[in-house]
FIVO-478580 format. One record per atom (N, C-alpha, C): x, y, z; residue in one letter. Coordinates in steps of 0.001 Angstrom, whole numbers, padded with zeros to 6 digits, always signed. Last residue first. Layout:
residues N
XYZA
...
This chain:
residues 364
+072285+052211-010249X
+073123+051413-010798X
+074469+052693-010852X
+070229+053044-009522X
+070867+052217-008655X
+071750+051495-009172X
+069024+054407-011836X
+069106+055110-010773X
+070447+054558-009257X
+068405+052062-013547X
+069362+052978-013675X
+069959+053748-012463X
+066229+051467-011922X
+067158+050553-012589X
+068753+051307-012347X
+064550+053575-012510X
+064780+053004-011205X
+066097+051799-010684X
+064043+053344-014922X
+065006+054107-014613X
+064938+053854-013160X
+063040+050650-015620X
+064408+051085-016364X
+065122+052187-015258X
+060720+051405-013984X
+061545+050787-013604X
+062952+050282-014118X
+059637+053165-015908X
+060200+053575-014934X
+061165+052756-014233X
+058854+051500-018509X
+060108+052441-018472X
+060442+053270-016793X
+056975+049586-017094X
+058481+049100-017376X
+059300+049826-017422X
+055358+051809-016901X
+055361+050936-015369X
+056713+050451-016373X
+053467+053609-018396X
+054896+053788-018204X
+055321+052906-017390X
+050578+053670-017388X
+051538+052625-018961X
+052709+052777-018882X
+049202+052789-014742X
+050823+053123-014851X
+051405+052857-016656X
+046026+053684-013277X
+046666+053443-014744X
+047925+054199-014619X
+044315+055679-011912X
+045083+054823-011240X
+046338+053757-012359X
+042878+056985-013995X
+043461+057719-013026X
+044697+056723-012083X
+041485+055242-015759X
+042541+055819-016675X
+043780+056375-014973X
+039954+054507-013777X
+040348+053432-014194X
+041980+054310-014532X
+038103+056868-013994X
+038948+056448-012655X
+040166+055440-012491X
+037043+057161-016597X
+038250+057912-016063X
+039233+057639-014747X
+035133+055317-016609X
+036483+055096-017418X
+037826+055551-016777X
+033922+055734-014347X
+034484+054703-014521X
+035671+054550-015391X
+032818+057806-016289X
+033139+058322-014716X
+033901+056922-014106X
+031364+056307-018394X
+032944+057583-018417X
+033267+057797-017348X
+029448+054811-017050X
+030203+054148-017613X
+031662+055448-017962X
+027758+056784-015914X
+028506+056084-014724X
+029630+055196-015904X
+026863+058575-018519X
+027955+059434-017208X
+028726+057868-016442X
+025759+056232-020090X
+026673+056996-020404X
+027960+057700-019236X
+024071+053260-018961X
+024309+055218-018032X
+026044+055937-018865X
+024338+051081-019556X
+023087+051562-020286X
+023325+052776-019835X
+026658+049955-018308X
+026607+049715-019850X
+025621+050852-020394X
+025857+049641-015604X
+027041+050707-016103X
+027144+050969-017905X
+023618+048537-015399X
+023714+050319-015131X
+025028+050841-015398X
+023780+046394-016759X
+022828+046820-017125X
+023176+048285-016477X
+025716+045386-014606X
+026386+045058-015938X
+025320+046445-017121X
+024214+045214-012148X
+025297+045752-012437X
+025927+046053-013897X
+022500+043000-013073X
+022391+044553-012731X
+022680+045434-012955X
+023633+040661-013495X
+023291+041572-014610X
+022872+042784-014328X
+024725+039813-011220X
+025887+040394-011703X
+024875+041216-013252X
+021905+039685-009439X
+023415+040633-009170X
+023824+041203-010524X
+020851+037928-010707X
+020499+039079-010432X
+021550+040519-010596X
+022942+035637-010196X
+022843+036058-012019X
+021984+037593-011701X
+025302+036946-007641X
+023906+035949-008501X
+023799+036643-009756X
+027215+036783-004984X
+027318+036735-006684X
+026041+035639-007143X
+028245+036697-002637X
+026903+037686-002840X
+026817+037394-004212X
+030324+035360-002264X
+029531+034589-001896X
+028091+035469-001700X
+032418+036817-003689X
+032276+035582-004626X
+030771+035195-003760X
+031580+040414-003646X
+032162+039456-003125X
+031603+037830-003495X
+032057+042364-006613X
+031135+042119-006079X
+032242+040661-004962X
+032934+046633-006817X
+033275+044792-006617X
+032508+044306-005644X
+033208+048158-009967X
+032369+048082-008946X
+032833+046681-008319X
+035746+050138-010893X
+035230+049103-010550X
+033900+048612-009251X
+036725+053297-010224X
+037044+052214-011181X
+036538+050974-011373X
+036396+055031-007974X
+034926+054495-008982X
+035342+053663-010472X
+038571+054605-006103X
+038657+055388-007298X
+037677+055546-008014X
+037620+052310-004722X
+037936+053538-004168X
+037759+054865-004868X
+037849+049872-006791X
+036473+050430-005897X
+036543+051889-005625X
+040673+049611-006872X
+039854+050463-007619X
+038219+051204-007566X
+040922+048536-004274X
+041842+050086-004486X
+041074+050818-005771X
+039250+046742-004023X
+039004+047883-003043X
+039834+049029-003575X
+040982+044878-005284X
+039851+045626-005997X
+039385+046278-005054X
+043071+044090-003534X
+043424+044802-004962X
+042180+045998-005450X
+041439+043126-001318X
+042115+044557-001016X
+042614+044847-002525X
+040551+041010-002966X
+039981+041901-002205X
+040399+043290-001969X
+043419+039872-003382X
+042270+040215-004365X
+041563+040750-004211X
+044235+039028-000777X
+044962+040407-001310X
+044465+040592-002521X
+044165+037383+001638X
+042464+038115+001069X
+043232+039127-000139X
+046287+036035+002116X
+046268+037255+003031X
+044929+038173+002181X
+046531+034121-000691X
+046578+034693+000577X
+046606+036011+001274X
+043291+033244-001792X
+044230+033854-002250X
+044878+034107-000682X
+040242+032414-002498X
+041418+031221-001721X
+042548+031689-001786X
+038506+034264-003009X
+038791+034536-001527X
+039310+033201-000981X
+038591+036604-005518X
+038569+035569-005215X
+039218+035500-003599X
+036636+039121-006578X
+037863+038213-005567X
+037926+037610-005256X
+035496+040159-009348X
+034866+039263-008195X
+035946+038788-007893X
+034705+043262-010130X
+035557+042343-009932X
+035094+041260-008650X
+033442+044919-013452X
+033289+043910-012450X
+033919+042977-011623X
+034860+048335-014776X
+035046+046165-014998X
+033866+046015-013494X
+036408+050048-017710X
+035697+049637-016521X
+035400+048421-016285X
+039622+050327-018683X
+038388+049859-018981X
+037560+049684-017358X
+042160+051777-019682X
+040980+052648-018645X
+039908+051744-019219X
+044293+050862-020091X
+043646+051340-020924X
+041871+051949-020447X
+045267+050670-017545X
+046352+051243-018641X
+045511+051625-019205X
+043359+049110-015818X
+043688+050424-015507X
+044349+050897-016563X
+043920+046532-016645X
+042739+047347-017260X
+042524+048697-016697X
+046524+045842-016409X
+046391+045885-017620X
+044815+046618-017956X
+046117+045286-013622X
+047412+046567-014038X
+046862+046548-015434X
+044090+043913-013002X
+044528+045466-012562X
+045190+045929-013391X
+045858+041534-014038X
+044409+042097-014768X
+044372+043437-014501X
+047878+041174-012472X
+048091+041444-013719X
+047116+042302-014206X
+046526+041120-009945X
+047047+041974-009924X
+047487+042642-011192X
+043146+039371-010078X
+044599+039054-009986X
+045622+040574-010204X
+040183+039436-009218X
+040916+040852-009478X
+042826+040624-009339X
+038539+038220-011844X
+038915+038335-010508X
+039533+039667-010891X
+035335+039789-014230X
+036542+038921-013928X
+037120+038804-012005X
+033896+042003-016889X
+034067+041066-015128X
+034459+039700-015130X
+034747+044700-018316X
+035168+043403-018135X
+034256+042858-016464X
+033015+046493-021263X
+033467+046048-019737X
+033821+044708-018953X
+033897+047254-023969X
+033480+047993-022948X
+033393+048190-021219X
+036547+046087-025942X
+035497+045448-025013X
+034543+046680-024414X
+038940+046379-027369X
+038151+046003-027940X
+036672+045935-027107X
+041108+045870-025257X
+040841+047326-026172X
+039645+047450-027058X
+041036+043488-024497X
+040987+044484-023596X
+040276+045668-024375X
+042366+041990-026878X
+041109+041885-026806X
+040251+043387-026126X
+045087+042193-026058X
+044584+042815-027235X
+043001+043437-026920X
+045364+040822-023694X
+044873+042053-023940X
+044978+043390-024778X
+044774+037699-024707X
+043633+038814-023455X
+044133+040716-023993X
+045466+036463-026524X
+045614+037461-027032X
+044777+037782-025931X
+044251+033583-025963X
+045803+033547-025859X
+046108+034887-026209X
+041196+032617-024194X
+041759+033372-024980X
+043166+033766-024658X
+039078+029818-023631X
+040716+030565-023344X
+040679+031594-024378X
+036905+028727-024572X
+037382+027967-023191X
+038977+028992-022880X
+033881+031166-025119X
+035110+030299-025338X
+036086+029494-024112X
+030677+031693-025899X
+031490+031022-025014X
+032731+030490-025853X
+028954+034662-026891X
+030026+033870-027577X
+030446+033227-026421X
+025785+036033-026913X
+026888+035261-025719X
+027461+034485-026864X
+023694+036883-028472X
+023962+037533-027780X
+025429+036955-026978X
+023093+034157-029879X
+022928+035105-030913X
+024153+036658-030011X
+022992+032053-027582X
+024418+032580-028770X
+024164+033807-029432X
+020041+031807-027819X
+020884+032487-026454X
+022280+032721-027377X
+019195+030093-029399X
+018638+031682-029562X
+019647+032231-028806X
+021009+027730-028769X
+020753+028635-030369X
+020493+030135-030272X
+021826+027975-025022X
+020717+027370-026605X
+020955+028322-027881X
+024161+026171-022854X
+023811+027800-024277X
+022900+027196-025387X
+024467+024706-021363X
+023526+025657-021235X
+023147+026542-022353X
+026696+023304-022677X
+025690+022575-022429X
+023909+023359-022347X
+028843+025590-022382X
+028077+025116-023445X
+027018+024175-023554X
+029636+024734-019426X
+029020+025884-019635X
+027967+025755-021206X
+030433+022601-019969X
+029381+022194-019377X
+028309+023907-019457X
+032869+022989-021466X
+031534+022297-021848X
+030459+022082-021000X
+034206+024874-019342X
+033782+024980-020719X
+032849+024079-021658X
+035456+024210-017432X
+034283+024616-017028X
+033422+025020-018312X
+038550+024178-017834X
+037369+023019-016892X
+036045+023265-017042X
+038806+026260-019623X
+039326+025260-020154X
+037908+023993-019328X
+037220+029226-018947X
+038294+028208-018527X
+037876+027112-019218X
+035627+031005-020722X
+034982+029864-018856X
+036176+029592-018628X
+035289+034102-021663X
+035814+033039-021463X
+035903+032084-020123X
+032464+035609-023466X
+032354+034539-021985X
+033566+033272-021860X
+031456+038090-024442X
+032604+037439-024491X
+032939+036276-023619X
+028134+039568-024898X
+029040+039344-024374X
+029728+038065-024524X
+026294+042948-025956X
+026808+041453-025922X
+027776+041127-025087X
+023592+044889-025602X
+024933+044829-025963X
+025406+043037-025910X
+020720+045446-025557X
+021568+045980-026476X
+022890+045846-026284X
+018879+042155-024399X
+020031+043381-024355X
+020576+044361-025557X
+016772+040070-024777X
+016763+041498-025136X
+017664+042576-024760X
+018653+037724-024065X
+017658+037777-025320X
+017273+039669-025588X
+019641+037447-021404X
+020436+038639-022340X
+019677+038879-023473X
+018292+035908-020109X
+018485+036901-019817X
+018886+037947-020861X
+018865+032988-020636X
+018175+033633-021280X
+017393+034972-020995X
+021886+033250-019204X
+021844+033351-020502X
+020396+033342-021068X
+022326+033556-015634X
+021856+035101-016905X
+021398+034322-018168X
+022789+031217-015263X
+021633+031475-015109X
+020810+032700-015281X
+025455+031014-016012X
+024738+030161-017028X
+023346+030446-016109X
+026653+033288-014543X
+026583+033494-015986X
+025395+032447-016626X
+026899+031215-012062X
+025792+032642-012065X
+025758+032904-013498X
+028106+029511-012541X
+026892+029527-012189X
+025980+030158-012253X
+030747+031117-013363X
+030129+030159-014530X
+028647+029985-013942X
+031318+031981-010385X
+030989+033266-011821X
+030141+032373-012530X
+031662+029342-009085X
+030894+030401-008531X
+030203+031135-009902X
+033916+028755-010530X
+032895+027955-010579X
+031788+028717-010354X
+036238+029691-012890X
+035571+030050-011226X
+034340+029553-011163X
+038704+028202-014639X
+037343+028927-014623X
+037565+028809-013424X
+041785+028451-015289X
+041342+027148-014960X
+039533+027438-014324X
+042220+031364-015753X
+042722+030087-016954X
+041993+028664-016645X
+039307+033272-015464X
+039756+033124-015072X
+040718+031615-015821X
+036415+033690-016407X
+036754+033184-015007X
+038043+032527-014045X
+035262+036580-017740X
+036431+035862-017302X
+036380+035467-016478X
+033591+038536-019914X
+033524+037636-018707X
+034800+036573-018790X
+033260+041381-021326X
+034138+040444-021460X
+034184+039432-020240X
+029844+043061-023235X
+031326+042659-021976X
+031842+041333-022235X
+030243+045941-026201X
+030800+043873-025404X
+031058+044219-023989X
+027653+047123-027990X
+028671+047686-026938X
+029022+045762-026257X
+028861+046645-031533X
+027729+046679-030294X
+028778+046686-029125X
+030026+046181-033779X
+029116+047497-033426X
+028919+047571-032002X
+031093+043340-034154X
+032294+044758-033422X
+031320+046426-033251X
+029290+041329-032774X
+029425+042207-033836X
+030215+043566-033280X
+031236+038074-032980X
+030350+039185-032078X
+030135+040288-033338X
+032220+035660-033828X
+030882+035431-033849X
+030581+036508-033089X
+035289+035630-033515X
+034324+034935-032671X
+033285+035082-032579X
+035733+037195-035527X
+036175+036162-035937X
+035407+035365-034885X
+034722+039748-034248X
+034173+038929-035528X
+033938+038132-035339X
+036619+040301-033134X
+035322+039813-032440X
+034472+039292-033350X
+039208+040811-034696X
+039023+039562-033748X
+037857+039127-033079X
+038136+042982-035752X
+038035+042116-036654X
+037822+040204-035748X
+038717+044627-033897X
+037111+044391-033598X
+037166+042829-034870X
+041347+045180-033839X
+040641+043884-032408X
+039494+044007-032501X
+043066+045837-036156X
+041921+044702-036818X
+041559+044251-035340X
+044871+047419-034917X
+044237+047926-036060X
+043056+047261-035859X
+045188+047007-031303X
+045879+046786-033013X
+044738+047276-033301X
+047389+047426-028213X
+046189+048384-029127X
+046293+047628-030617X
+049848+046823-026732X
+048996+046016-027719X
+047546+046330-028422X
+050725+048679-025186X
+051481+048499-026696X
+050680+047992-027692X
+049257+048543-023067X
+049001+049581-024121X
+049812+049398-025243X
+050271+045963-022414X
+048486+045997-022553X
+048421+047282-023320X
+052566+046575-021557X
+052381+045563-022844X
+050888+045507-023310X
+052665+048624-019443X
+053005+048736-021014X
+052868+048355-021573X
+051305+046858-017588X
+049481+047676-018076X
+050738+048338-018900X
+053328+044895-017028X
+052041+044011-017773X
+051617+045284-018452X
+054841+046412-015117X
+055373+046206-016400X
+054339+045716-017868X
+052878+048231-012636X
+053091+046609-013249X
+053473+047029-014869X
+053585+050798-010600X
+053113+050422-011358X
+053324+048868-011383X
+055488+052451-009627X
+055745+052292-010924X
+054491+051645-011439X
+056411+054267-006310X
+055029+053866-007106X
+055111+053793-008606X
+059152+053304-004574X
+058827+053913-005650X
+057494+053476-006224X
+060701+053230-001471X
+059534+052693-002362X
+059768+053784-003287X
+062643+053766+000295X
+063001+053626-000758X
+061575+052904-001688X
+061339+055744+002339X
+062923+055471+001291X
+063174+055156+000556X
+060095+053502+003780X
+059206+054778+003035X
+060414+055153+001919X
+059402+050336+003989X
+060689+051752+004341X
+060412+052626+003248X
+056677+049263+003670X
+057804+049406+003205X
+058395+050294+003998X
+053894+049265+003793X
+054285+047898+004306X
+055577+048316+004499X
+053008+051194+002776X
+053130+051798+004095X
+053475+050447+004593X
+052391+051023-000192X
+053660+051729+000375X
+053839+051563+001968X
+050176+050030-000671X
+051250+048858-000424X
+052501+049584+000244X
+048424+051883-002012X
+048031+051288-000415X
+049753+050480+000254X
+049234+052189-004602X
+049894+053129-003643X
+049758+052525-002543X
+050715+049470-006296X
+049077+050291-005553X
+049795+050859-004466X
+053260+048393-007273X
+051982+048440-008311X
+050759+049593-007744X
+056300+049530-006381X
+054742+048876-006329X
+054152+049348-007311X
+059917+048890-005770X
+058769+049297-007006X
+057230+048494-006416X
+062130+049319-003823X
+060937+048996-004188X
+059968+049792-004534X
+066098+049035-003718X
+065054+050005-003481X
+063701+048900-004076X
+068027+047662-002219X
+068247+048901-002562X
+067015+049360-002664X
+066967+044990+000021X
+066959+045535-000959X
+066995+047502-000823X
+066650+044699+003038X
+067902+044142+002605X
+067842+045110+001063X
+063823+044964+003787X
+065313+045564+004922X
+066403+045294+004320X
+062494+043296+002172X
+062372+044755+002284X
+063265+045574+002803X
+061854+040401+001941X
+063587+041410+001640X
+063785+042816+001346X
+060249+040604+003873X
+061624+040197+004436X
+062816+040876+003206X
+058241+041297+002064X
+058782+041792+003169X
+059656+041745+004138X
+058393+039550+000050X
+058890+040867-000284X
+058963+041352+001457X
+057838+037167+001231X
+058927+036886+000912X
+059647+038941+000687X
+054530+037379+002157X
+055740+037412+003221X
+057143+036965+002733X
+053462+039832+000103X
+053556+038646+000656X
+054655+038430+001720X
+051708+042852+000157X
+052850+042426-000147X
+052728+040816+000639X
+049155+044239-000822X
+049271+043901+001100X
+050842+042948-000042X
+048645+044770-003382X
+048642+045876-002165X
+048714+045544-000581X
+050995+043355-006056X
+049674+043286-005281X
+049281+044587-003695X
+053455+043362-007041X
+052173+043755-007653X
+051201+044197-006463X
+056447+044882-006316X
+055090+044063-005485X
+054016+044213-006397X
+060002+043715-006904X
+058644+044673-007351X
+057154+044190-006484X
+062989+045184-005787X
+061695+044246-005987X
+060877+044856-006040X
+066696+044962-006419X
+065306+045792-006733X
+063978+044761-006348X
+070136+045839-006024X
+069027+045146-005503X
+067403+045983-005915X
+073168+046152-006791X
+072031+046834-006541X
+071313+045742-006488X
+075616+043853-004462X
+075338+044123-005760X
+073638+044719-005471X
+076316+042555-002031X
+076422+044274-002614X
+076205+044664-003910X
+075976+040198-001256X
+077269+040379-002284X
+077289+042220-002415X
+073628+040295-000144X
+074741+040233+000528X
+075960+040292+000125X
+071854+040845-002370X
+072294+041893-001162X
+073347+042042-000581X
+072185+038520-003407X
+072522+039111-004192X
+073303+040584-002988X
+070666+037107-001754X
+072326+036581-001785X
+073067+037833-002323X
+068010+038457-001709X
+068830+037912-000669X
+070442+038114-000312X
+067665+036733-004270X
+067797+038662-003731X
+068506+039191-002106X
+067419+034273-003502X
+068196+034502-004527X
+068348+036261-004871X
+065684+033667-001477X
+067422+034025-001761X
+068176+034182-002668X
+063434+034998-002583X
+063876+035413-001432X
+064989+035340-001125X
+062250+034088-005096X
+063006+035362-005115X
+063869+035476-003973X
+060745+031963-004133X
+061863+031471-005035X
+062560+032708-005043X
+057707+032775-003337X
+059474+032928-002127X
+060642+031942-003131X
+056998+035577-004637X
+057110+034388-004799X
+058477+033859-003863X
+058788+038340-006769X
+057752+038288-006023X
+057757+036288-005971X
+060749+039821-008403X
+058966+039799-008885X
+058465+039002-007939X
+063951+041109-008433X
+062897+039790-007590X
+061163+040025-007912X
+066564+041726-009789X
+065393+041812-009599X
+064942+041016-009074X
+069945+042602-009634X
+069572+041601-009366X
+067992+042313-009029X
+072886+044043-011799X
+071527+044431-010807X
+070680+043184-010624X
+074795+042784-012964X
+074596+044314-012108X
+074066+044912-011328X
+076123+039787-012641X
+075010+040993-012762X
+074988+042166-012544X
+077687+037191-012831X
+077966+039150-012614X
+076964+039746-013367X
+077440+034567-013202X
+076914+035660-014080X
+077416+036903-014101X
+079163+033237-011091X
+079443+032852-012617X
+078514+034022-013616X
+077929+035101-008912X
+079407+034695-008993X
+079551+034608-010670X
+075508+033732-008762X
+075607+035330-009246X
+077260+035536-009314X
+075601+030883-008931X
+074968+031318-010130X
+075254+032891-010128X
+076520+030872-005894X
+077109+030248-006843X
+076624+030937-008686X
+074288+032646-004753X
+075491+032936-004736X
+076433+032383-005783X
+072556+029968-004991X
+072408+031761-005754X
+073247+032509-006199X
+073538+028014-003150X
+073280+027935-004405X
+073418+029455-005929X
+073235+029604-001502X
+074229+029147-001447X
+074566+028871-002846X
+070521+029577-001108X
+071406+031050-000682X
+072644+030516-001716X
+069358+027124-000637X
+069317+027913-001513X
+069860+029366-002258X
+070278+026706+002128X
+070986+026252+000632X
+070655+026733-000613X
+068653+028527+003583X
+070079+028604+003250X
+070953+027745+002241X
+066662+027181+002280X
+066277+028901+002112X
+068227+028825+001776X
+066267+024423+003390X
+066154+025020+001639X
+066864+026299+001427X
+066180+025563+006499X
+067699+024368+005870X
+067754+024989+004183X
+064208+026619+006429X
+064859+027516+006651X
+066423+027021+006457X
+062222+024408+005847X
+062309+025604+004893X
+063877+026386+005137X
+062763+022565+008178X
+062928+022083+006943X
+062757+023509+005541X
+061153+024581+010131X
+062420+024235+009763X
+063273+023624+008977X
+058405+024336+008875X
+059708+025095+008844X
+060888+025694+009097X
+057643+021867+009511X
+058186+022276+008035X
+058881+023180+008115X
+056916+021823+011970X
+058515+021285+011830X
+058767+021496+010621X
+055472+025102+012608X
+055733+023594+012107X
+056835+023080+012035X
+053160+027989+013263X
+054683+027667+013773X
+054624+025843+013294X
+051622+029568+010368X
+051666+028458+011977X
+053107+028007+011490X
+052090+029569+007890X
+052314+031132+008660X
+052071+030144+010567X
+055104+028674+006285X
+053946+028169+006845X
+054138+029439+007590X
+057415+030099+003599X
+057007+029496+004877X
+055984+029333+005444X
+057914+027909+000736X
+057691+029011+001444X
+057129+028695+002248X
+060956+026220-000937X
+059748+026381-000426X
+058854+027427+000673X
+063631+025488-003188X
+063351+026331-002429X
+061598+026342-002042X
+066282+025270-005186X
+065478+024127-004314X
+064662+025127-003049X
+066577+027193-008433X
+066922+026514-006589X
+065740+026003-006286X
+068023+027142-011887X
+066496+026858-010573X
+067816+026320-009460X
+068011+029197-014559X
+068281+028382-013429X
+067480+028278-012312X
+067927+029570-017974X
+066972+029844-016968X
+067668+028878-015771X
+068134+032448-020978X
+068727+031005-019846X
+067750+031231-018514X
+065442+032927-022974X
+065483+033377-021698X
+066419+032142-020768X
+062689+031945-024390X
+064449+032068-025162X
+065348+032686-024127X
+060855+031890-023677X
+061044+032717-024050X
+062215+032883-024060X
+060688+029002-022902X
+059892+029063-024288X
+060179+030930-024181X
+061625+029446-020155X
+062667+028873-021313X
+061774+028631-022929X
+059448+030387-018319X
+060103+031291-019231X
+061351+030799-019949X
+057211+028266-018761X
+057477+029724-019624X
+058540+030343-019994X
+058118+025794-017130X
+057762+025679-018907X
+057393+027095-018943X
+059074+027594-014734X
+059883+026673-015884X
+059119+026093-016478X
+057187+029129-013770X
+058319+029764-014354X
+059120+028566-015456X
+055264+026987-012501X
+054822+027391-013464X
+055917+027917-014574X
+057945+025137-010518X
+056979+026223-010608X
+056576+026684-012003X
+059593+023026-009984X
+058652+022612-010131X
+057103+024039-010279X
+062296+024243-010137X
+062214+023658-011204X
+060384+022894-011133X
+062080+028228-009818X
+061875+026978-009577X
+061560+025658-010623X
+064442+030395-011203X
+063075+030113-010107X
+063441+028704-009570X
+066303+032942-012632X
+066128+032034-012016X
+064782+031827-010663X
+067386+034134-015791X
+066023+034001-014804X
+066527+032840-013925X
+069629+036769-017180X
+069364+035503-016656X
+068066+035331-014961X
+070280+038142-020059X
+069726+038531-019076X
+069528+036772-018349X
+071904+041105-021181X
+072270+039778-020568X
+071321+039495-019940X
+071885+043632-023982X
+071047+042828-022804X
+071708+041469-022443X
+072180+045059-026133X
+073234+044074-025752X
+072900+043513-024223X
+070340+046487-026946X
+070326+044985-027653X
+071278+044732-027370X
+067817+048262-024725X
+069922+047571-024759X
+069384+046466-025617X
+065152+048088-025473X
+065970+049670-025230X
+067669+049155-024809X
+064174+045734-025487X
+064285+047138-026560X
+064989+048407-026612X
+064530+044983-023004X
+065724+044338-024614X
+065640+045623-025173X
+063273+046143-021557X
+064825+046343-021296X
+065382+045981-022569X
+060860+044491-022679X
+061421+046624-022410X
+062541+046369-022418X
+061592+042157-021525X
+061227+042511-022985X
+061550+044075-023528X
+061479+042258-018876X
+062585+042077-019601X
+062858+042004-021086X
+059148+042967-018149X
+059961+044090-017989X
+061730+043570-019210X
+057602+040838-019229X
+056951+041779-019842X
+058375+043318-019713X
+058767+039236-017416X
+058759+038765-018483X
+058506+040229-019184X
+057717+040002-014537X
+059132+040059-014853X
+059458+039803-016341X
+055150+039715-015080X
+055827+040862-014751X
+057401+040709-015061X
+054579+036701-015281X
+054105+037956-016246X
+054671+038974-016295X
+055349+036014-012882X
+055956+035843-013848X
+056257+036625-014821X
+053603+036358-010770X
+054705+037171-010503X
+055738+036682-011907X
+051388+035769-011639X
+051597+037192-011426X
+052740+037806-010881X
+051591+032965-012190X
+051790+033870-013428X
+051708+035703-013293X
+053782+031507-009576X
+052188+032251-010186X
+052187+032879-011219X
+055707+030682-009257X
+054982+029985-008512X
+053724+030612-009355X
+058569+033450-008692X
+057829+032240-009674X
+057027+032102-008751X
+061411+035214-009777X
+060030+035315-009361X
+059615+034249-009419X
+064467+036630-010569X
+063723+036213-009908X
+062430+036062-009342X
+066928+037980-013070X
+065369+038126-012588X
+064782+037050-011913X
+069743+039762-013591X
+069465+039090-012943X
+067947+038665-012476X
+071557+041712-016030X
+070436+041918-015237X
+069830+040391-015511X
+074123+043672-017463X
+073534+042095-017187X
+072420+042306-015929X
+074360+045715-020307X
+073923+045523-018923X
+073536+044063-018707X
């Protein structure tokens, strides 16, 4: 099978397509598979470090105010068409995917217009304005959150999930308390996992560095990755006694190994993260970030809110009060911490790549 993948600009629409095209190997080792994005988007230094041919169009997304940019978009879009066309010609695909990001738009687009099957996936629960244009053109759509269905032609949605919450259950290992060790925790004790995220959240780090001589009498601990920016200054705050309880790191390259290892996470609510802490049913803290478009971190974690999967706090109510509160009644209440688990487990797709195999299939 040759299969065609389009996404970029964000690691949430990367992640996904990466994670599905890994499934697919496993299951055809005679897999073809070709990515195309952008040459100035995140997609190109990843996915050619995954051994993955990779082509790029010239392509930019549209302003939601009326501008002379976009008309200068809608010149890109059709050359970019053009372009697509050229690359699905020399590949013959079978099936052409789009993960999202307006680098997908003609290049799924083109594909449509050739008649070749067509698929896109939406992580997120309010869809962006590239999946919804190629909502009227594509064979069929895969979501991540049921809410997202009612953007779509009822017809052809399919609820799969994110490809990410299979690789988050594959990745269960033997030795992930050994890994807390290795960072100075004790794999006995109950962990949360604080995340602000690859490049930190300034907001969270404020509030965390005015919990830390807070935690001196907790029974549990916690994992505090800041981001890379926000990492020495965070360490600036951490005294001797205060470490005993709080490991600060600037990244972790194994997140969700780790996942399996933790009790509770607080973090944003990027769509990946969803999908990967619903798989393994962890309960969490989500703080949304609110420079995202169309607020769709918000509405992510409202879907688990809903479910009693998550409690979510908004970035401009977030105090060290706050967030240890919270942290203190779900950790220390047996019932609210399982009643969490389960809600988590309830909205949780681990099957999310093998369906979309067969969704695959289905249109093929």
């Amino acid at each position: 099978m040759k299969v065609l993948i389009s996404g970029g600009g964000t690691g949430g629409h990367i992640y996904p397509a990466l994670a599905l095209i890994r499934h697919l190997e496993k299951q055809d080792h005679s897999l073809e598979c070709l990515y195309i994005g952008t040459d100035n988007g995140l997609e190109a230094s990843i996915v050619p470090k995954e051994g993955i041919p990779f082509k790029t169009v010239k392509i930019s997304g549209f302003k939601r105010k009326l501008s002379l940019e976009n008309i200068r978009t809608v010149y890109r879009f059709l050359n970019a068409v053009r372009v697509a066309k050229k690359y699905i010609k020399e590949f013959k695909p079978d099936v052409v995917i789009g993960t999202g990001g307006y680098v997908c738009g003609p290049v799924v687009y083109a594909a449509a217009k050739r008649n070749i099957p067509t698929l896109i996936h939406e992580q997120n629960s309010v869809p962006g304005l590239t999946n919804k244009f190629l909502a009227k053109y594509v064979t069929k759509i895969a979501i991540s959150f049921p809410d997202s269905a009612k953007y779509f032609p009822e017809s052809k949605v399919v609820f799969t999930g994110n490809p990410r919450a299979t690789e988050a259950v594959a990745l269960r290992r033997e030795d992930g308390k050994n890994r807390l060790k290795e960072l100075g925790l004790d794999p006995t004790k109950k962990t949360v996992l604080v995340v602000g995220g690859s490049r930190g959240a300034k907001p969270i780090n404020d509030a965390m560095i005015e919990t830390f001589p807070l935690w001196r009498g907790k029974n549990y601990q916690c994992l505090y990755v800041t981001g890379e920016a926000h990492y020495n200054n965070v360490k600036d705050h951490l005294s001797e006694e205060d470490s005993h309880r709080m490991v600060c790191v600037p990244y972790i390259d194994d997140m969700p190994a780790i996942l399996h290892e933790v009790d509770l996470l607080v973090a944003r609510a990027g769509a990946t993260t969803l999908a990967e802490i619903t798989a393994v049913g962890l309960p969490s803290i989500l703080i949304p970030s609110p420079y995202v478009t169309n607020n769709h971190q918000e509405k992510n974690a409202r879907s688990l809110e809903k479910e009693n999967a998550a409690k979510v706090i908004l970035e401009k109510d977030v105090s060290s009060e706050q967030l240890l509160s919270d942290i203190d009644h779900i950790l220390n209440d047996d019932f609210v911490w399982e009643s969490m688990k389960k809600g988590a487990l309830s909205l949780g797709k681990p099957n999310a790549a093998e369906d979309i195999k067969k969704m695959i299939q289905s249109v093929l």
